[in-house]
C-alpha positions in Angstrom: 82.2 49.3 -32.5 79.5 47.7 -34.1 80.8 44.2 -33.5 81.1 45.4 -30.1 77.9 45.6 -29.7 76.1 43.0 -31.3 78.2 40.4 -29.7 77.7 41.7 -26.0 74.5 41.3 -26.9 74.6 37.7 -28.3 76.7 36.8 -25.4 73.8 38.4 -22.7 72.2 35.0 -21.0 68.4 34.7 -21.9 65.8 34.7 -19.8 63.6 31.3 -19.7 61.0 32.7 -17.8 58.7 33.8 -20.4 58.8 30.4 -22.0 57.6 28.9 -19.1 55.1 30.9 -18.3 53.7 30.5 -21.8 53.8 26.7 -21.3 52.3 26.5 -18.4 49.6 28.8 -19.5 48.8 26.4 -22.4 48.8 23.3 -19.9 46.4 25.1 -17.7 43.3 24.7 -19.4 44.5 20.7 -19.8 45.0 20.6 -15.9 41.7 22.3 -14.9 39.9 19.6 -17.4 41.9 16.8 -16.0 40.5 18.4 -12.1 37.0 18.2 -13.4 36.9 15.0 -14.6 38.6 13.4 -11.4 35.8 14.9 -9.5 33.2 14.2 -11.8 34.8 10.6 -11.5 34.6 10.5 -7.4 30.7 12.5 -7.8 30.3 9.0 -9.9 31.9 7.0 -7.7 30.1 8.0 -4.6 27.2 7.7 -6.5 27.3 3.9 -7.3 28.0 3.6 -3.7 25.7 5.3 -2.3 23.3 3.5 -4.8 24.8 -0.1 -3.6 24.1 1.3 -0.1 20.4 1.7 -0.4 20.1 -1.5 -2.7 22.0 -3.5 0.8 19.7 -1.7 3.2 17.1 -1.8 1.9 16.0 -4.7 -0.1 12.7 -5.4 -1.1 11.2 -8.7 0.4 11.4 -11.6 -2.2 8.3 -13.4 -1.2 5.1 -12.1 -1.9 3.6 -13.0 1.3 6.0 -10.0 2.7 5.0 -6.9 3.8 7.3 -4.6 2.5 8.4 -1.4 4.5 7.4 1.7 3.4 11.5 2.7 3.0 11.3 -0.8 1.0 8.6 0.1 -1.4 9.8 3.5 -1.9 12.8 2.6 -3.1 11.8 0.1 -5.0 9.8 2.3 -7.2 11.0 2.6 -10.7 10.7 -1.2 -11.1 9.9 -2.8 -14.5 6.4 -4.4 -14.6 8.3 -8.1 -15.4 10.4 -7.7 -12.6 7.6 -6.9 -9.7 5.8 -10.3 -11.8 9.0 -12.4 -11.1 8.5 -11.9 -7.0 4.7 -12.5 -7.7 4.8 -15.3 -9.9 5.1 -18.8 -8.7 5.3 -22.2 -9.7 1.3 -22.5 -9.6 -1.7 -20.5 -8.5 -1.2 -21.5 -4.5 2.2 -20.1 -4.8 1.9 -16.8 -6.4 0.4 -13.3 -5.0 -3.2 -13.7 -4.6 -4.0 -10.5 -7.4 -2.2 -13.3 -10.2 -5.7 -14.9 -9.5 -7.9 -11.8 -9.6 -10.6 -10.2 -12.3 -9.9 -12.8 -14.4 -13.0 -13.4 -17.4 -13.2 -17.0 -16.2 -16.7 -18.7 -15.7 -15.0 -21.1 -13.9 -14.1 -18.9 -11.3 -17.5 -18.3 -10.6 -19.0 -21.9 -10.2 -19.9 -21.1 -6.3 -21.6 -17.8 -6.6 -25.5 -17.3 -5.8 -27.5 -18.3 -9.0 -31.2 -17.8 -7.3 -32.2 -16.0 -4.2 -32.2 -17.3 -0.9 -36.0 -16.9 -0.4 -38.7 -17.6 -2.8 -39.7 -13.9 -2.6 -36.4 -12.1 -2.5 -34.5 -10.7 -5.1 -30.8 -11.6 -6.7 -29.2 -8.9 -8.1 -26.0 -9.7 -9.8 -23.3 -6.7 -10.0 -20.6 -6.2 -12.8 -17.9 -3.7 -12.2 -14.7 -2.8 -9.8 -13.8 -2.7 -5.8 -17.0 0.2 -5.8 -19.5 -2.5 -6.8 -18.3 -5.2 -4.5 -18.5 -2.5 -1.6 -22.3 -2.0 -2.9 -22.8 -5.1 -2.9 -21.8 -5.8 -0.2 -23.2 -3.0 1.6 -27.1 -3.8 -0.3 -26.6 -7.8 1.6 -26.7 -5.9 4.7 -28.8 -3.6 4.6 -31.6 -6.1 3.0 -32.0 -9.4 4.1 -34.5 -10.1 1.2 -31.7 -9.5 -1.3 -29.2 -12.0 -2.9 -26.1 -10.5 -4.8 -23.8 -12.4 -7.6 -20.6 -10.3 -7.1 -18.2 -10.3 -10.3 -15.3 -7.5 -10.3 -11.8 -6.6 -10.7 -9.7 -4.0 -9.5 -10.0 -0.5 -11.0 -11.8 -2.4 -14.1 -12.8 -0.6 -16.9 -15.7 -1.0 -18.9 -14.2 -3.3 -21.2 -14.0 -6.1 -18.4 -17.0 -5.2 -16.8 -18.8 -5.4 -20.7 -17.5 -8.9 -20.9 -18.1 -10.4 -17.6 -21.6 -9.6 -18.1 -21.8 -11.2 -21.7 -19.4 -14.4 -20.2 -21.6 -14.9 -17.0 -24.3 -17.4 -18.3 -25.3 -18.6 -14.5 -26.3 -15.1 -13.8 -28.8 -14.5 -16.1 -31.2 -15.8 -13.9 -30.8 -12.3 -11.7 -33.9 -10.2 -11.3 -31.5 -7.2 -11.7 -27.6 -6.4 -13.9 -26.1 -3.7 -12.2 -23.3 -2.2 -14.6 -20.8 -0.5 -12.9 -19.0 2.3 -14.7 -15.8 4.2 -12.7 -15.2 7.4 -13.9 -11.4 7.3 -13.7 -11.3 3.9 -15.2 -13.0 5.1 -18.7 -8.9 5.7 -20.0 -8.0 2.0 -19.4 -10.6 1.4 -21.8 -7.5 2.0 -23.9 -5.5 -1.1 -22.9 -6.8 -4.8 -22.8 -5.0 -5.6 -19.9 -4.6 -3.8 -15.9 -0.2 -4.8 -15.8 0.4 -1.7 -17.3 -2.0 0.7 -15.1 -0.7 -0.4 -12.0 2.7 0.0 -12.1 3.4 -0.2 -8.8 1.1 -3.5 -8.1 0.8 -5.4 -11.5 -2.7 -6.8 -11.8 -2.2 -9.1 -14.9 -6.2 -9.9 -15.8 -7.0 -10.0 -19.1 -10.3 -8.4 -21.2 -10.9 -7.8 -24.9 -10.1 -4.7 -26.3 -13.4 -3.0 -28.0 -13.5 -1.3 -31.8 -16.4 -0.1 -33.6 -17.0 -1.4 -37.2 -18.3 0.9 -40.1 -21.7 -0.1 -39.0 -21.3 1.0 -35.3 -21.2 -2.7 -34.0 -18.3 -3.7 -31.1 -15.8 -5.9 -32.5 -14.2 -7.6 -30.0 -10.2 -8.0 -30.1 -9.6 -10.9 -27.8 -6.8 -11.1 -25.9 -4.1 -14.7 -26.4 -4.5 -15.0 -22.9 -7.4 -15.0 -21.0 -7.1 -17.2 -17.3 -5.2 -17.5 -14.9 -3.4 -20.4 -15.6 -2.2 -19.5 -18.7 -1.1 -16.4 -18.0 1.0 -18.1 -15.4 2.2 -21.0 -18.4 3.2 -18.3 -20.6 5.0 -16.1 -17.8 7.3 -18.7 -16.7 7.9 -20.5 -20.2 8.4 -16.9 -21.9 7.2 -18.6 -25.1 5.2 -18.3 -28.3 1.9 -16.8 -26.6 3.9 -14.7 -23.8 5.5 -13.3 -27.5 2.0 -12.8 -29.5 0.4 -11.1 -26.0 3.4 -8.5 -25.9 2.7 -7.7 -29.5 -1.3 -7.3 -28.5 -0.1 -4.9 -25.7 2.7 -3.0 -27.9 -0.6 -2.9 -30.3 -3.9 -1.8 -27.7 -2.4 -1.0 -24.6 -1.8 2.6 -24.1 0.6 2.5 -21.2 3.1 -0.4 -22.4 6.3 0.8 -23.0 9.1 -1.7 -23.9 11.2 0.3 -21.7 9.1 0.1 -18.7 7.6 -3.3 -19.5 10.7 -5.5 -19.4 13.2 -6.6 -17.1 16.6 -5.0 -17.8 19.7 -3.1 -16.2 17.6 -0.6 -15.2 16.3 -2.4 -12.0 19.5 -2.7 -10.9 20.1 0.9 -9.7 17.9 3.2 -7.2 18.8 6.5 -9.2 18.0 4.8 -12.3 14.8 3.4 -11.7 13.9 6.7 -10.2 14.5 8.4 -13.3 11.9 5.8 -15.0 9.4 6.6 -12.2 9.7 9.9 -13.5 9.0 8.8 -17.2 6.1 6.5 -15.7 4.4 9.2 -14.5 4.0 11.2 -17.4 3.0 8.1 -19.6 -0.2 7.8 -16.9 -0.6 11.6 -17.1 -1.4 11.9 -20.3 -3.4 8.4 -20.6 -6.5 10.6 -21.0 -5.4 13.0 -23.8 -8.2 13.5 -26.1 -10.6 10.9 -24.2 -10.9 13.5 -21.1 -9.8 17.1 -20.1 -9.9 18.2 -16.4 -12.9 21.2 -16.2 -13.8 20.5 -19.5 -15.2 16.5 -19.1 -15.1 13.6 -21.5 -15.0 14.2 -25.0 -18.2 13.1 -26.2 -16.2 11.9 -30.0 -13.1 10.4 -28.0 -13.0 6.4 -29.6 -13.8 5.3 -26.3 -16.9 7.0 -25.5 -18.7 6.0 -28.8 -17.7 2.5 -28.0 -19.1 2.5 -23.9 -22.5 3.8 -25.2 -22.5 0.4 -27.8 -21.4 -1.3 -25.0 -24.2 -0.2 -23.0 -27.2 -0.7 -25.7 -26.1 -4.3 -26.0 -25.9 -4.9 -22.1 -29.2 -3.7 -21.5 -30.6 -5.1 -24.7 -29.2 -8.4 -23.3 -31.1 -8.1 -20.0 -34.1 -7.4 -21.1 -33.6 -10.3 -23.8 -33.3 -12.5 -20.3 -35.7 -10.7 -18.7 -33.5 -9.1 -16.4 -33.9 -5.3 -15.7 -30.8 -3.2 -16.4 -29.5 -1.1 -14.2 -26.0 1.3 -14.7 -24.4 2.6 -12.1 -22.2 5.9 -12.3 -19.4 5.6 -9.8 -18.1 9.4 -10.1 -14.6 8.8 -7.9 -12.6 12.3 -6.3 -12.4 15.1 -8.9 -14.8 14.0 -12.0 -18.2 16.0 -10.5 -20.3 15.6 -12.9 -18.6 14.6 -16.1 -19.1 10.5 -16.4 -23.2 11.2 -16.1 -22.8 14.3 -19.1 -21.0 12.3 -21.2 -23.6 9.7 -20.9 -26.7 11.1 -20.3 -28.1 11.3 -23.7 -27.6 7.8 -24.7 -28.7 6.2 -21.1 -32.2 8.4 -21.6 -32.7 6.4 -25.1 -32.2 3.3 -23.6 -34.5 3.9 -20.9 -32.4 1.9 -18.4 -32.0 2.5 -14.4 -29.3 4.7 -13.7 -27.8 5.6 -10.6 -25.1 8.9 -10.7 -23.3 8.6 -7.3 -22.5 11.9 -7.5 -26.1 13.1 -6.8 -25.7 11.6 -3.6 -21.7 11.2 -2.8 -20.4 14.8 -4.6 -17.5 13.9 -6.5 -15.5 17.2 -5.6 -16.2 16.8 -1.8 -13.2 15.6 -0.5 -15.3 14.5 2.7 -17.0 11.5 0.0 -13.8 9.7 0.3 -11.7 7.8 2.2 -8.1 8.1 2.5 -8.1 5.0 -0.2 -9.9 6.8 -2.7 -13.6 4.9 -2.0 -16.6 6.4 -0.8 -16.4 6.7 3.1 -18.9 4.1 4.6 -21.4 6.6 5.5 -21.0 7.7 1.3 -20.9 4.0 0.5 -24.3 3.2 2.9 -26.1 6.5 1.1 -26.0 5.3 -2.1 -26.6 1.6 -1.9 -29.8 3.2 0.2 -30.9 5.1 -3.1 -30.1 1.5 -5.2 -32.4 -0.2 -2.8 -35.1 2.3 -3.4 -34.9 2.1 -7.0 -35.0 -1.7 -7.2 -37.4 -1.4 -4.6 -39.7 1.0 -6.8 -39.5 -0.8 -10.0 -40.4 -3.9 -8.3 -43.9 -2.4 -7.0 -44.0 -1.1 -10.3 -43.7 -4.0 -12.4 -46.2 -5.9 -10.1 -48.5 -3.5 -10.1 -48.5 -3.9 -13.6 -48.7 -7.2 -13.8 -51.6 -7.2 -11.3 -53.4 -4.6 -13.6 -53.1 -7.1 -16.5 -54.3 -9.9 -14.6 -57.2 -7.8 -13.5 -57.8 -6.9 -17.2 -58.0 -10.6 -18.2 -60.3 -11.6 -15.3 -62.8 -8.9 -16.8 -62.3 -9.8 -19.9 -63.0 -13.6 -19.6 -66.4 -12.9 -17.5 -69.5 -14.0 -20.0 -71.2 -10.8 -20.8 -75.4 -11.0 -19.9 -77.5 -11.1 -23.3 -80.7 -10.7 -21.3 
């Protein structure tokens, strides 16, 4: 009976549905990873085309006499500082962007500016500084026909340039007046020795020394291996021995250069990816003033580069007055910075007993209605405070001849033969 049993039950046909069901469970998780990567693949896919897409539509304008679109330049963003220089670079000079030629230290650039005044009694005044000195400058010519002005500037230049376009220009230390332009937002490219890397967007390639202190408190200057025009244009295109030692300099004093961000590579290729490096581009500019300045808290009066403007500025005015020049420093306190530039600086300015003119007495510096919509003084700011200039030069001439008219007077007396009888 037993037998019976156990061979109707051998003989029973077997279900396959539970193996199935466990083999399809176990290829499920297989399948659903194979669905995800196929759409993961198309996301990518679409991706590249879409990044193509933008690339073909809209492509920025090759020559630098262009005027990009705003779609153009926004897309464009992201770019590696070599490759905007490859569209701006030329051949020569003529045939390159016209900012390859700007701010450079180069005495030779400045062979047709004023070295005397027009009239035998007027005044030249010769400014040092950025775009807010040539607008006061320019602004001073107008306002007084009796006044000459020697104009030498760069874009958004920090002290450093300014500092050694003074101590460069030999032809204008025949000036009755050295204006010294200080920007407030341009103290943190005191950390660089070049503007590429500032202006990402618009490279601007002129060179200036980068300033140390030695144990004594002196500046040392650490000169840069290019330094005009036309060799920074030699050493762009031939990519040779000095375009290597000034990458090294940058790498060294120039806060901002990142390998990643200075070089041409695959990155430029792609929209998304160059987006991503905007990103990273952003953050490096953010924090270009950590330690050196803190919003609502002002410069830090031990940052590096505070201790080496206020050298900077004893041996400019010590220099003027050595040419008999009169100093004169002018605090250009841009959107935001109230205050803080003329804090930070007060002290030191008061021991030199130089002129000093804080725009920010007279254009508030947290007033949006100072500014433009470029970030510059509106022309009504811009006319205030070349008025208050005028009034100082203006006083401390009368004052000086005054003096020298009491001194003449004092000699005059003196040389009178006294009466014995």
């Amino acid at each position: 009976m037993s037998q019976d049993v156990s061979k109707s039950v051998s003989s029973a046909p077997v279900s396959s549905t539970g193996g199935n069901e466990r083999q399809d469970r176990s290829a499920f998780p297989y399948r659903q990873l194979a669905s995800r990567w196929r759409v993961l693949l198309w996301i990518v896919v679409w991706l590249i085309l879409v990044d193509v897409g933008l690339t073909v539509l809209f492509p920025f304008p090759r020559m630098f006499d262009e005027r990009p679109t705003w779609a153009q330049r926004y897309f464009d963003r992201g770019r590696s500082v070599e490759g905007k220089l490859n569209r701006m670079v030329g051949d020569d000079l003529e045939n390159s962007a016209p900012i390859i030629s700007s701010g450079w230290i180069d005495p030779n650039d400045w062979r047709d500016l004023p070295q005397a005044p027009q009239g035998d009694d007027d005044l030249l005044v010769s400014f040092y500084g950025m775009s807010f000195t040539n607008r006061a400058s320019d602004a001073l010519v107008e306002l007084d026909g009796n006044i000459t002005t020697r104009n030498i500037a760069a874009p958004s230049a920090p002290p450093n340039h300014t500092f050694a376009a003074y101590m460069a220009d030999e032809e204008g230390r025949n000036a009755d007046y050295a204006v010294f332009g200080i920007l407030a937002s341009s103290i943190r490219r005191m950390r660089s020795m070049s503007g590429m890397n500032w202006t990402y967007s618009y490279p601007t390639p002129y060179t200036y020394p980068y300033y140390t202190l030695d144990d004594e408190g002196a500046l040392v200057a650490n000169e840069p291996a290019i330094s005009t025009a036309p060799e920074f244009l030699t050493a762009f295109n031939r990519q040779d021995e000095t375009w290597t030692t000034f990458e090294d300099q940058l790498e060294r004093y120039d806060y901002p250069f990142k390998p990643l961000l200075f070089h041409t590579n695959a990155i430029d290729r792609s929209v998304f990816l160059r987006f991503m490096r905007s990103e990273w581009i952003g953050r490096t500019t953010t924090s270009s003033e950590a330690g050196l300045y803190e919003f609502g808290q002002g410069f830090n009066p031990d940052a590096e580069q505070v201790r080496v403007l206020q050298a900077m500025l004893a041996d400019f005015s010590q220099t003027a007055r050595d040419a008999g020049q009169v100093p004169v420093v002018m605090l250009f306190s841009n959107r935001g910075y109230g205050s803080d530039l003329y804090d930070v600086l007060a002290s030191e300015l008061a021991r030199l007993d130089v002129l000093v003119l804080d725009t920010n007495t007279i254009a508030p510096a947290n007033d949006p209605a100072s500014f433009a919509r470029d970030g510059h003084f509106t022309d009504e700011a811009n006319i205030n405070v070349v008025r208050a200039l005028r009034e100082m030069i203006r006083a401390e001439r009368d004052k000086v001849r005054a003096l020298s008219r009491l001194a003449d007077a004092s000699v005059t007396v003196c040389s009178v033969p006294l009466d014995t009888t």
